[in-house]
N, C-alpha and C positions, 0 to 999 in steps of 0.2 A: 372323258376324264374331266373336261372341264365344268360338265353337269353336275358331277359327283363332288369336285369341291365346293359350288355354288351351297349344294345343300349340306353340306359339313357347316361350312361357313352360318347359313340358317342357323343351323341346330344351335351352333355354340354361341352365334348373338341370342336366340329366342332364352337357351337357359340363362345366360349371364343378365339380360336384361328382366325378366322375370325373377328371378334368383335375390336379385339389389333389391327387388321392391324399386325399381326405378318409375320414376311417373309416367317414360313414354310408352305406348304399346307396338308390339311388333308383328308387323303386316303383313298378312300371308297371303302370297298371289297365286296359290295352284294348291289342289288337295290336299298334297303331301305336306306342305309348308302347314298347311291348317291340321292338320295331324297331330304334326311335332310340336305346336303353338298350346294345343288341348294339352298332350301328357306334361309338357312344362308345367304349366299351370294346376295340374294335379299335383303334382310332384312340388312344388312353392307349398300349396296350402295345407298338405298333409304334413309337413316334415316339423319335427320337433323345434319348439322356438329356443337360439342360446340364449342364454340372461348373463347377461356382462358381470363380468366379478364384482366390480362393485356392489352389486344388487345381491348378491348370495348371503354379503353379510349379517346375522343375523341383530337386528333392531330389534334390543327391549320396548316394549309393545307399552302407550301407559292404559292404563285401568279406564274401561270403558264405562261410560253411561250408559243406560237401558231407556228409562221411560220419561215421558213428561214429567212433571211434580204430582197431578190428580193420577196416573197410573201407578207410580211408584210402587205402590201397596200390593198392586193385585197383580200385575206383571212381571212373569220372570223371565230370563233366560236360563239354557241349558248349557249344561258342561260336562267332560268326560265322567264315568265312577271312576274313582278311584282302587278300582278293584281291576284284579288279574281276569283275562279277557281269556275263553278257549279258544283255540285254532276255528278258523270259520264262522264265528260269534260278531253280531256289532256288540261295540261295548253301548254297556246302558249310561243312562245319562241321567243327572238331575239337576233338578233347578236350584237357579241359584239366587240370591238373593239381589234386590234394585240397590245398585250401586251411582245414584242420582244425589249429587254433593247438594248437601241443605247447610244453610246457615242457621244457627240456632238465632229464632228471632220471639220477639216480648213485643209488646205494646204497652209503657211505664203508664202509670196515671197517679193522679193525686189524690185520689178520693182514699186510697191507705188499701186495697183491694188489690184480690190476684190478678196480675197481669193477665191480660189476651196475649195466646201464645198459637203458633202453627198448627192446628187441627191435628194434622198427617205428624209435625214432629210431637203430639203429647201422644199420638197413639204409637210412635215407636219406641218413646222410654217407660211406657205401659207395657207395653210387651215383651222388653228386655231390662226392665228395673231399672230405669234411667232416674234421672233427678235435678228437678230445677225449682223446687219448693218442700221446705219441709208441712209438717203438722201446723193446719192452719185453724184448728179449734182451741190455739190461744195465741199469746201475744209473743211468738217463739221466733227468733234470726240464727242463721245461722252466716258465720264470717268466716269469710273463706279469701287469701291473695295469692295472685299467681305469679312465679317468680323465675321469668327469664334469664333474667342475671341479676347479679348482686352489685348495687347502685351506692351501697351504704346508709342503710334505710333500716334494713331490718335489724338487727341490734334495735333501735330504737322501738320500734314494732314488738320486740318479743319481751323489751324491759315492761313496756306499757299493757301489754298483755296479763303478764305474770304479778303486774301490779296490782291490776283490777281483778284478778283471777276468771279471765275469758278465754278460755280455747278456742284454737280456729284451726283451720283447715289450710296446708300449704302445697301448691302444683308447681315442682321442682322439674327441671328439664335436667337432661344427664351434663351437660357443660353447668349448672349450678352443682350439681355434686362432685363434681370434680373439681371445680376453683372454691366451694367452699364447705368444705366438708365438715368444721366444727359448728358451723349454723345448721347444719343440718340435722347434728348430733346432738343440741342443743334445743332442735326443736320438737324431737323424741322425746327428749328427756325430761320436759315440761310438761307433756301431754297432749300433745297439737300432733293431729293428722298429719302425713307428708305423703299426698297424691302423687301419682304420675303424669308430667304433660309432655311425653314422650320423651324419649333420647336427642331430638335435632328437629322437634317443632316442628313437619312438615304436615300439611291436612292430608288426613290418616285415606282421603275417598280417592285420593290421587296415587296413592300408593298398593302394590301388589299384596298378597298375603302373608308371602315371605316377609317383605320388610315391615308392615305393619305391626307384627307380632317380634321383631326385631326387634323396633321402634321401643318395645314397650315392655319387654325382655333382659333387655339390654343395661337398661335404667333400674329397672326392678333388683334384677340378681347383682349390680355395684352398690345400691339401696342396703339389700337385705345382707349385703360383705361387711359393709359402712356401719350398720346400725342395730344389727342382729333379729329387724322386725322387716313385714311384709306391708308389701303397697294393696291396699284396695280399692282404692277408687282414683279414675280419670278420669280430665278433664281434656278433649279436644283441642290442640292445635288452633286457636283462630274459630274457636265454636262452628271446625265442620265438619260434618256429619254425613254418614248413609245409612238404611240399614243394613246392610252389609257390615259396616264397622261395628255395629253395636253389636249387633248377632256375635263378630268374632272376640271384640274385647269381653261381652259378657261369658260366651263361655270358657273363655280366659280366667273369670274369677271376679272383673273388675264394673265396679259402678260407674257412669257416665254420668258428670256432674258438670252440670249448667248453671244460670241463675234467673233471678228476676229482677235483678238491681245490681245495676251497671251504669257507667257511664265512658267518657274519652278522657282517662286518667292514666293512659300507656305513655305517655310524653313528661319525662323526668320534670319538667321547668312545668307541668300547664298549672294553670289553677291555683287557689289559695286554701288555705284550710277550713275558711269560713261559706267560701262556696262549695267547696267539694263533702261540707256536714251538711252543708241546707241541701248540696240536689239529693242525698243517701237518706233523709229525713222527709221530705216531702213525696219520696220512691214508698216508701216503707209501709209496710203490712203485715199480716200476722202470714207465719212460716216463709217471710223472705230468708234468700239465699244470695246475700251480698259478694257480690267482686269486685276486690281493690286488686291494684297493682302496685306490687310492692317497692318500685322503681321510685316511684313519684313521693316526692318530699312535704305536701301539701298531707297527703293521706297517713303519713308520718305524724306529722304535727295534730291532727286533726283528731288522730285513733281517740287517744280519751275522752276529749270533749264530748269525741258524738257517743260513747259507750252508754258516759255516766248520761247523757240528756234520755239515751234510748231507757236504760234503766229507772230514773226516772220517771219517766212516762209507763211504767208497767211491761217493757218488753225483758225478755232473757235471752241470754246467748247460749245455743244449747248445740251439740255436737251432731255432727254427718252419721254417726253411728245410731244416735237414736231417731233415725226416718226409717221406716220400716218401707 
């Protein structure tokens, strides 16, 4: 009897201490004991692992990156079809597009010539009709401001506009059409583009497909309530980019619009209006694609001078609609 407990006793130290995953091991001084020590130990590493409740919940996943920036292009990954699968079938799968966040990037110069731009990003607004320079076989700008929030700026922007008789282009977020709904109605009504720069400004490569198309959705059909016309073209969030995005904004309908002449005019206060003409004037080249920000009071002040200087000098201001 007393043998018989001894190895009771075994048995239910070997499973408890195996069992824990405890660090010590349990010593077996005769056959039997080395028997019972073996199926424990079976019995531990076969057996299904719990995952703690915490862990079951489920974590919106964010939008992964694929490739270098030189793979980008050629490298995909795959993902379920979206198609009904028969009983006993793997579902097939297709690739998907490099979802590698790119910054839209230029190299200004002074010589009045087209910027140096990303290799990889001109060959993916080539393949999905993108745009960061219009017709460069004459002396043609196009002006374009992007417009965060309403600073008290534009009024004066769309009097100086409509004075000179210049169209331009305006990248509205959905919080400007909703605090200002009569600028926007206003800038219809004149003849000036009103882009979309999404619903809540988030970079479009960080976001899933749902929302991206949300994003962009959202803004449009409160746009198209507001003003009885359609958004065609966008511009990026913070100029970034996949193609991924481009692929799904273009076949959405919409062009992706960049520039070549830029500067750090996002800061209400920076700048004066005589530098902020000289650096847009020393940028400048035949089919630049200007971006002010319509925040800043400098570029306020500044619109007509640098119009009438560009005109002028032989440039025109000619519309997003006729870049083919």
């Amino acid at each position: 009897m007393a043998k018989m407990n001894k190895t009771v006793v075994f048995i239910l130290a070997a499973f408890v201490a195996l069992g824990s995953g405890m660090a010590y091991k349990v010593i077996a001084t005769n056959p039997v004991e080395k028997q019972i020590v073996q199926e424990a130990e079976v019995i531990r590493d076969t057996a299904p692992q719990t995952v703690p409740s915490t862990e079951k919940k489920e974590i919106e996943k964010p939008v992964e990156t694929t490739t270098k920036v030189e793979q980008a292009a050629t490298v995909a990954e795959t993902e379920p079809k979206n198609v009904p699968a028969t009983e006993g079938e793997n579902k097939a799968v297709l690739p998907t597009l490099s979802n590698e966040k790119l910054g839209w990037y230029y190299k200004p110069n002074k010589e009045h010539k087209l910027p140096e731009v990303s290799g990889q990003g001109k060959a993916f607004l080539d393949k999905y009709r993108g745009i960061y320079h219009g017709d460069i076989n004459g002396k043609n700008l196009y002006l374009t401001f992007d417009e965060g929030y309403e600073n008290g700026y534009t009024p004066k922007i769309l009097d100086t506009l409509k004075e000179v008789d210049v169209k331009a282009a305006f990248f509205i977020t959905g919080d400007y059409l909703k605090r200002n709904p009569e600028l926007v109605k206003r800038m219809v009504a004149e003849g000036h583009i009103v882009g979309n720069h999404t619903d809540h400004h988030p970079s479009l490569p960080t976001v899933d497909d749902t929302r991206l198309k949300k994003e962009i959705t959202s803004l449009s059909d409160a746009f198209t309530q507001q003003t009885g016309t359609n958004m065609q073209y966008l511009r990026p969030p913070m100029g970034e980019y996949s193609e991924r995005t481009l692929k799904i904004t273009h076949e959405m309908g919409y062009r992706n619009v960049f520039w070549t002449v830029a500067f750090a005019d996002w800061q209400p206060d920076a700048g004066t209006p005589e530098s902020h003409k000289n650096i847009v004037k020393e940028r400048l080249h035949s089919g630049a694609v200007i971006l002010l920000h319509a925040v800043n009071k400098a570029n306020a002040d500044m619109l007509e001078s640098l119009i009438k200087e560009c005109q002028a000098e032989g440039y025109q201001f000619r519309s997003l609609n006729e870049i083919n």
